[in-house]
C-alpha positions in Angstrom: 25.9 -82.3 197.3 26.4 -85.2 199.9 29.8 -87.2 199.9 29.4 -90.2 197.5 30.6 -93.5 197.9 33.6 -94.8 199.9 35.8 -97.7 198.7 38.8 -99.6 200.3 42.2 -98.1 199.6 44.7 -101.2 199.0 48.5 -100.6 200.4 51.2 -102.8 200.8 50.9 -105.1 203.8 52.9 -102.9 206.1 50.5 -99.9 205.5 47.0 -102.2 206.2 44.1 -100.7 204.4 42.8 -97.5 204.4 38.5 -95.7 204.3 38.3 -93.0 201.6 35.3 -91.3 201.0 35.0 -89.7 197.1 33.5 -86.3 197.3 31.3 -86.1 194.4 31.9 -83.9 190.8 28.6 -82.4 190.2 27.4 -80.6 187.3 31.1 -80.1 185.4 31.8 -77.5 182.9 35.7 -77.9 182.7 37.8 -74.9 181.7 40.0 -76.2 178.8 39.5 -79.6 179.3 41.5 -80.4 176.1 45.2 -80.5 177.7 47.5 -77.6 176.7 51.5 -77.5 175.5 53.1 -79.7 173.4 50.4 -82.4 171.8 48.5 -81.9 174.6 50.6 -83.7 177.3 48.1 -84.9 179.8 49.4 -83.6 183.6 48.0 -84.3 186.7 48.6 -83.7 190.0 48.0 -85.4 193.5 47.9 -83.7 196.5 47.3 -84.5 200.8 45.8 -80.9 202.0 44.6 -80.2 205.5 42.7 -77.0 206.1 44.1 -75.6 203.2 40.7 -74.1 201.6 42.1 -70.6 202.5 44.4 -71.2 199.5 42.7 -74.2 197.7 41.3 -72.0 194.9 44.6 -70.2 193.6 46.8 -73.9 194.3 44.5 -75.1 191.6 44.2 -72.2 189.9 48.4 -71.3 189.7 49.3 -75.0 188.3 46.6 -74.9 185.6 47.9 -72.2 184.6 50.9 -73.9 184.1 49.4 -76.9 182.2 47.9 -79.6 184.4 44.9 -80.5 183.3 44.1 -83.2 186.1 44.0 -83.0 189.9 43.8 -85.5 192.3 42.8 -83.8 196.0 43.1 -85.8 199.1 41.5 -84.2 202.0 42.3 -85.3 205.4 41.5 -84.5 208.8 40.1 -80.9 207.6 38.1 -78.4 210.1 37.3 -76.0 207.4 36.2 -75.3 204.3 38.1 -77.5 202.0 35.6 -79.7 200.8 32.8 -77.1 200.2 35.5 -75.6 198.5 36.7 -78.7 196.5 33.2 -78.9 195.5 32.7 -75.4 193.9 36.0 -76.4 192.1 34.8 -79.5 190.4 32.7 -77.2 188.6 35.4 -75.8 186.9 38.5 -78.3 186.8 38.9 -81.7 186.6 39.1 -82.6 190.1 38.7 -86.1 192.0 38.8 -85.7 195.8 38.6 -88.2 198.8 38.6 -87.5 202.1 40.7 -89.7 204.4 39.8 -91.5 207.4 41.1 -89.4 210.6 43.3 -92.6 212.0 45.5 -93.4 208.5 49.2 -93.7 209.6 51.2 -91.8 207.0 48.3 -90.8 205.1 50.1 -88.8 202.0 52.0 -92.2 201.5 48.5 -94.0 201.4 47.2 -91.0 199.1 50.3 -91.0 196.8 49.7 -95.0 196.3 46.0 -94.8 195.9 46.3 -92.3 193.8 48.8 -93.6 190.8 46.9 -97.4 191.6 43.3 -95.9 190.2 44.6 -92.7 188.1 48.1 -93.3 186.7 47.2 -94.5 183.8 45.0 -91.5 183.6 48.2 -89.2 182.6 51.3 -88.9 181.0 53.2 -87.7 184.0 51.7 -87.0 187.8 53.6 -84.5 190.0 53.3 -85.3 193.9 53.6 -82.1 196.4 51.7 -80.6 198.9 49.5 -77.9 199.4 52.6 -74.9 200.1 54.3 -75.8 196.9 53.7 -74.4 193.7 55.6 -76.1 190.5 56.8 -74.7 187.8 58.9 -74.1 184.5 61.6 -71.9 185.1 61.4 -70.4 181.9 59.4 -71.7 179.5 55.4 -70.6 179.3 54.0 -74.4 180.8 55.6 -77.8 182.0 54.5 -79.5 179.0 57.2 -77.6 176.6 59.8 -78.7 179.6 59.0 -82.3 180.1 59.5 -82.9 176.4 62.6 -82.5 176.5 62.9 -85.9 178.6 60.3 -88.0 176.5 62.5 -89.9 175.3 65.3 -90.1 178.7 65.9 -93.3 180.0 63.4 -92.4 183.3 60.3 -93.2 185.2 60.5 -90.1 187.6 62.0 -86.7 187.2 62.7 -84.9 190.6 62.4 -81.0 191.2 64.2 -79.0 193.9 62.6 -76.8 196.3 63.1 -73.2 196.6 61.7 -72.5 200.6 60.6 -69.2 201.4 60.7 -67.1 204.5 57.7 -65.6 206.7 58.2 -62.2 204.4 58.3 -60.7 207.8 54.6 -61.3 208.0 53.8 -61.9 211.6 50.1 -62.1 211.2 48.5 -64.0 208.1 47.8 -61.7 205.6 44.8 -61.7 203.1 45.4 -62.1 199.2 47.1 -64.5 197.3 50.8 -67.1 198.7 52.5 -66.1 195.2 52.2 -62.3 196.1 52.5 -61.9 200.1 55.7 -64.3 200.2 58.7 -63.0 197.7 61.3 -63.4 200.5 63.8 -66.7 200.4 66.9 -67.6 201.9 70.0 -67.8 199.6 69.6 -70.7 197.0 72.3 -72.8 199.2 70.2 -73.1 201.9 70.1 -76.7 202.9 66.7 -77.5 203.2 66.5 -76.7 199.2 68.6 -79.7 198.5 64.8 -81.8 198.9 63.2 -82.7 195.8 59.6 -83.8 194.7 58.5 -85.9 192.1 57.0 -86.3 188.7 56.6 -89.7 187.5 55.6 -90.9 184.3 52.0 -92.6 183.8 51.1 -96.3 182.6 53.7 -97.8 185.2 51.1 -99.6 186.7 52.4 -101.8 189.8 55.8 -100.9 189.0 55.4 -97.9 191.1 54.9 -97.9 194.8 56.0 -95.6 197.5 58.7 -95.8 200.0 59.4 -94.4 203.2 58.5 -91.0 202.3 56.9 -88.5 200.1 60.0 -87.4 198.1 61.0 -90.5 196.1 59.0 -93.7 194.9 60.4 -97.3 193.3 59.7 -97.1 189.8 61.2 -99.1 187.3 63.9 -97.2 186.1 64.3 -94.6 189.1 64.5 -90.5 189.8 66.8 -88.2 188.0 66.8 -84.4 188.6 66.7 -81.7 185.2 70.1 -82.6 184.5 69.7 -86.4 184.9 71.7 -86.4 187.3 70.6 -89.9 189.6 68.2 -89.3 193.1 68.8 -91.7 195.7 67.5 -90.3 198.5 64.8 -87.6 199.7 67.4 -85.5 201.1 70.9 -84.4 199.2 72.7 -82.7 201.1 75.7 -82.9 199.2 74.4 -82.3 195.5 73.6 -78.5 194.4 70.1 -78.3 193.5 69.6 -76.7 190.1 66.7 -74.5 188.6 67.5 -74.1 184.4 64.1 -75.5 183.6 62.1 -76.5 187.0 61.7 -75.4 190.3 59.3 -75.9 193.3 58.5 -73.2 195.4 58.1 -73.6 198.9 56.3 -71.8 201.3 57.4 -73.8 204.3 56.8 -70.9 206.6 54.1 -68.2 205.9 53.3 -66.1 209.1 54.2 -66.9 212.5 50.8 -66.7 213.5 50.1 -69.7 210.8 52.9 -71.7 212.4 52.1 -71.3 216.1 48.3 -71.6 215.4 48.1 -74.6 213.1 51.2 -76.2 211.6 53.5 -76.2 214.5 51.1 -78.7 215.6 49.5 -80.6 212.9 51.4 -83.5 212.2 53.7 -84.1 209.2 51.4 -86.3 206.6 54.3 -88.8 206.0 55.1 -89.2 209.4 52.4 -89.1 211.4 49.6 -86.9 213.2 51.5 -86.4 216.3 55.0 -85.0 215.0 55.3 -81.7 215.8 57.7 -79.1 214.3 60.1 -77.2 217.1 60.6 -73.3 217.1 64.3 -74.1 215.9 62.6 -75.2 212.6 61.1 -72.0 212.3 64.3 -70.3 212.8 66.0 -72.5 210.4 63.4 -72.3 207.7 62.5 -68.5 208.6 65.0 -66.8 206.1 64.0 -63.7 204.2 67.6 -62.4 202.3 66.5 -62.3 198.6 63.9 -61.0 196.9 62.7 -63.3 195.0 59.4 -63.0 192.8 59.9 -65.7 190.1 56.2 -67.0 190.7 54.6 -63.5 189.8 55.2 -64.4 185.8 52.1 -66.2 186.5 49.8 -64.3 188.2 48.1 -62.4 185.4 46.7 -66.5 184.6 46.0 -67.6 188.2 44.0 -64.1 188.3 42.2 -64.8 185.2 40.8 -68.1 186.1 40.3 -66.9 189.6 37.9 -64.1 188.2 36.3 -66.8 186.5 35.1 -69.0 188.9 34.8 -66.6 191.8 30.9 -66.1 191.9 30.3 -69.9 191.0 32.7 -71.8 193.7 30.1 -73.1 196.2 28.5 -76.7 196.1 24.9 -76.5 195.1 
């Protein structure tokens, strides 16, 4: 299936404009198409992934289990397998890709924008993270029974702390599936927890636009957290992250052989292809003290749907 079409990405003057390429849907026979949760919510979710396809299959997989319904996939600078993958994925799940030019500066800020400019009216709320986080209720069965509870809030974007977790003591990649080889974290206090990502309610239309980085947008009536508590800034150092109904877990490290091998080196997507991460972030981030398994209530779902589409996930 050859890559269809391209079109101009429009940013604001400081960003320029950007080449996407849309990888084409296919032949599409959507599992549960019709929503799921309370009055069938509509969820999407936008992501920036670069050679990822290891673990494309169960990131989809794990937050369609947990109720969105529509995913927006931007591909950039990839070596492997992601789009062949993206394209056996399509088949299954409502899934619009592009694949970024190689020389975007602070190309998940131009995905982000792109993406809530051509789909945000598509959905009732659009979560923005990255290919090592996994979102999530806390408690309740999917995010739709959760984000009722703010329908009516005075909000346009509801933020959700991290929860990073350690290399597991995996010094080598290990095969199988992110929710089930990492279950090691650092203490909740840690400080690189106190970062948040975003869900922000559709049908703003040019109300929303991004900012400096990937954490926190302008919207009309700004970012709260679960407890409405206001977001300012990317970073809080000084405010206690909570986890009562949402969390985001993040698996900043994996193995050490993943960091030294590929992400040490690969850029950060909101800041640039030629950042590079030191060993003292390793160290920092490398924290294994509690066990920490939350994820797992899950799994018999991602494994479901990942039995379902595993002899069908190549492009024709």
């Amino acid at each position: 299936m050859p890559i269809s079409g391209r079109c101009k990405l429009c940013l604001p003057p400081a960003q320029g404009s950007v080449q996407l390429a849309a990888l084409g849907e296919g032949d599409c026979n959507h599992i549960d198409e019709t929503g799921a949760g309370v009055d069938n919510m509509r969820l999407g979710i936008c992501t920036i992934q670069r050679d990822r396809g290891r673990w494309l299959r169960e990131w989809v997989a794990f937050h369609h289990s947990v109720g969105i319904r529509k995913f927006y996939i931007f591909l950039h600078r990839c070596q492997d397998d992601s789009e062949t993958v993206v394209r056996g994925l399509q088949k299954h799940f409502d899934i619009r890709c592009y694949t970024l030019s190689e020389d975007v500066v602070r190309p998940q800020l131009a995905a982000y924008q792109h993406a809530y400019q051509q789909h945000g009216h598509e959905v009732d709320w659009m979560a923005f993270i990255d290919g090592d986080e996994f979102l999530f209720p806390s408690q309740d069965g999917d995010l739709q029974t959760v984000l009722q509870r703010y329908q009516y809030e005075k909000l346009s974007a509801l933020g959700v702390w991290w929860v990073c977790y350690g290399s597991n003591g995996h010094v080598k990649e290990p095969e199988g599936l992110i929710i089930q080889n990492y279950m090691r974290r650092p203490e909740l206090s840690h400080l690189n927890n106190r970062h948040f990502k975003c869900l922000v309610r559709g049908h703003l239309g040019d109300a929303f636009s991004i900012l400096q980085n990937a954490h926190l947008f302008k919207t009309p009536l700004g970012a709260v957290d679960e407890h409405m508590r206001p977001l300012k800034v990317g970073y809080m150092p000084e405010t206690e992250p909570t986890y009562d109904f949402l969390r985001i877990n993040h698996y900043v490290c994996q193995s050490y052989e993943y960091f030294k091998t590929f992400k040490q080196h690969s850029g950060m997507a909101d800041a640039g292809a030629q950042a590079v991460r030191s060993e003292d972030m390793w160290h920092r981030d490398n924290c294994n003290d509690v066990h920490d398994d939350a994820a797992l209530r899950f799994l018999p779902g991602v494994q479901s749907l990942l039995s379902s589409i595993s002899s069908d996930t190549s492009p024709d």
